[in-house]
C-alpha positions as CSV (number, residue, x, y, z in Angstrom):
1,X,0.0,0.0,0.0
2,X,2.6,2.7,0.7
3,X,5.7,2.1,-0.8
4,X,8.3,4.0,1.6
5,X,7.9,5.4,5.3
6,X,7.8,9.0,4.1
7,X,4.4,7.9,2.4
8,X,2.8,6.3,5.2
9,X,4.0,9.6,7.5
10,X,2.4,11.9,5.3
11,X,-0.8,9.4,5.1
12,X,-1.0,9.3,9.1
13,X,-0.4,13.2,9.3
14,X,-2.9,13.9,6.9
15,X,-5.6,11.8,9.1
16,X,-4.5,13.4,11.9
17,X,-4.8,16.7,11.0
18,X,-8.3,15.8,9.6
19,X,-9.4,14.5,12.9
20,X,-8.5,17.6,14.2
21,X,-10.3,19.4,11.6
22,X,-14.0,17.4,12.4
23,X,-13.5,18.0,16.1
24,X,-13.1,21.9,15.5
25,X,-15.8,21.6,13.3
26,X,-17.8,19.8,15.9
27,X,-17.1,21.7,18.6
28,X,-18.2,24.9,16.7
29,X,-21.5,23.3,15.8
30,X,-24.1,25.6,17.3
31,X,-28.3,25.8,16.5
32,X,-30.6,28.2,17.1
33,X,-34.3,27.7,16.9
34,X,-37.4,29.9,17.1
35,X,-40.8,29.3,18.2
36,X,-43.2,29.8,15.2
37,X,-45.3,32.5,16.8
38,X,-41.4,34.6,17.7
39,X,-42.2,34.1,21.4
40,X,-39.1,32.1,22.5
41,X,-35.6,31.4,20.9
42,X,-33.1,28.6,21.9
43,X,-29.6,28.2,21.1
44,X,-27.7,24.7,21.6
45,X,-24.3,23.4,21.2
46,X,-23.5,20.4,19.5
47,X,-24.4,18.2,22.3
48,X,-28.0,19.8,22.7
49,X,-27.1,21.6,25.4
50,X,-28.9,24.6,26.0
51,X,-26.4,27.9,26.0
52,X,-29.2,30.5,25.3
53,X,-32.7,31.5,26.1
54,X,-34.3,34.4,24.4
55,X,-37.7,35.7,25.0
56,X,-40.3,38.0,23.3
57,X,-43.0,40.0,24.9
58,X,-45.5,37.2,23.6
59,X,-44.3,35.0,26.9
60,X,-46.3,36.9,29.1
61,X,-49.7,36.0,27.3
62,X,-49.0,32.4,27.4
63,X,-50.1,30.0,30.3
64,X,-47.7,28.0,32.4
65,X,-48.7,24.7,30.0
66,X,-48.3,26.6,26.9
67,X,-45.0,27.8,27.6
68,X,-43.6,24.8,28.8
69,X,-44.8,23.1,25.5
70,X,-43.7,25.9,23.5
71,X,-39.7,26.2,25.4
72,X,-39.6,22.5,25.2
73,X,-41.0,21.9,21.3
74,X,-38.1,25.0,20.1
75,X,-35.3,23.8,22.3
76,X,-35.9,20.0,20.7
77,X,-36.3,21.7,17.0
78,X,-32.8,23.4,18.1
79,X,-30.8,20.1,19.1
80,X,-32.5,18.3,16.7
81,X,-31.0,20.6,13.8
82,X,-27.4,20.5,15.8
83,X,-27.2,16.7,15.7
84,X,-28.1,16.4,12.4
85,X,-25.4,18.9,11.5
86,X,-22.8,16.9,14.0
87,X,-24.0,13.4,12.1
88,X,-23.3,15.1,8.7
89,X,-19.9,15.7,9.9
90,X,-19.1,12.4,10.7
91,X,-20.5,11.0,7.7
92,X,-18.5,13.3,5.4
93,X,-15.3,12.6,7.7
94,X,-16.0,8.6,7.4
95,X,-16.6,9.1,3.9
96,X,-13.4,10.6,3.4
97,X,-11.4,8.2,5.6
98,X,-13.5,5.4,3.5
99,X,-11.5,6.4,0.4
């Protein structure tokens, strides 16, 4: 497969400094969601875990059961679209080691 050491150096180094690229990538994987009626906003990192909260005026209106459904329906939508972006990612990074 590679016909020197120098070959199989550069091959390892070039892996390595993809792997690094993918977990930069990952780690700057952030989503941000809003609530189709504007009223709440959530930002998540590439684990799901919730780094913002944003609230419109339209929070004050809404019962205890409606804002709970609401916070909890946008900050899923949010982690949601930050795992699918983490699992694209990997797949292009597998793909590419693949080859």
């Amino acid at each position: 497969m590679y016909e020197t050491m120098d070959e199989l150096m550069a091959s390892v180094q070039k892996r390595l400094y993809r792997l690094r690229d993918l977990a930069d990538d990952m780690g700057g994987v952030v989503s941000k969601e809003t609530a189709e009626d504007g009223s709440i906003t959530a930002t998540v990192d590439g684990n799901g875990a919730l780094v913002d909260l944003e609230f419109s005026q339209a929070v004050s209106r809404m019962s205890p059961e409606v804002f709970e459904r609401t916070l909890v329906q946008t900050a899923h939508a949010a982690a949601r679209r930050a795992f699918t972006e983490r699992a694209e990612l990997i797949t292009a990074f597998n793909e590419e080691m693949a080859e």
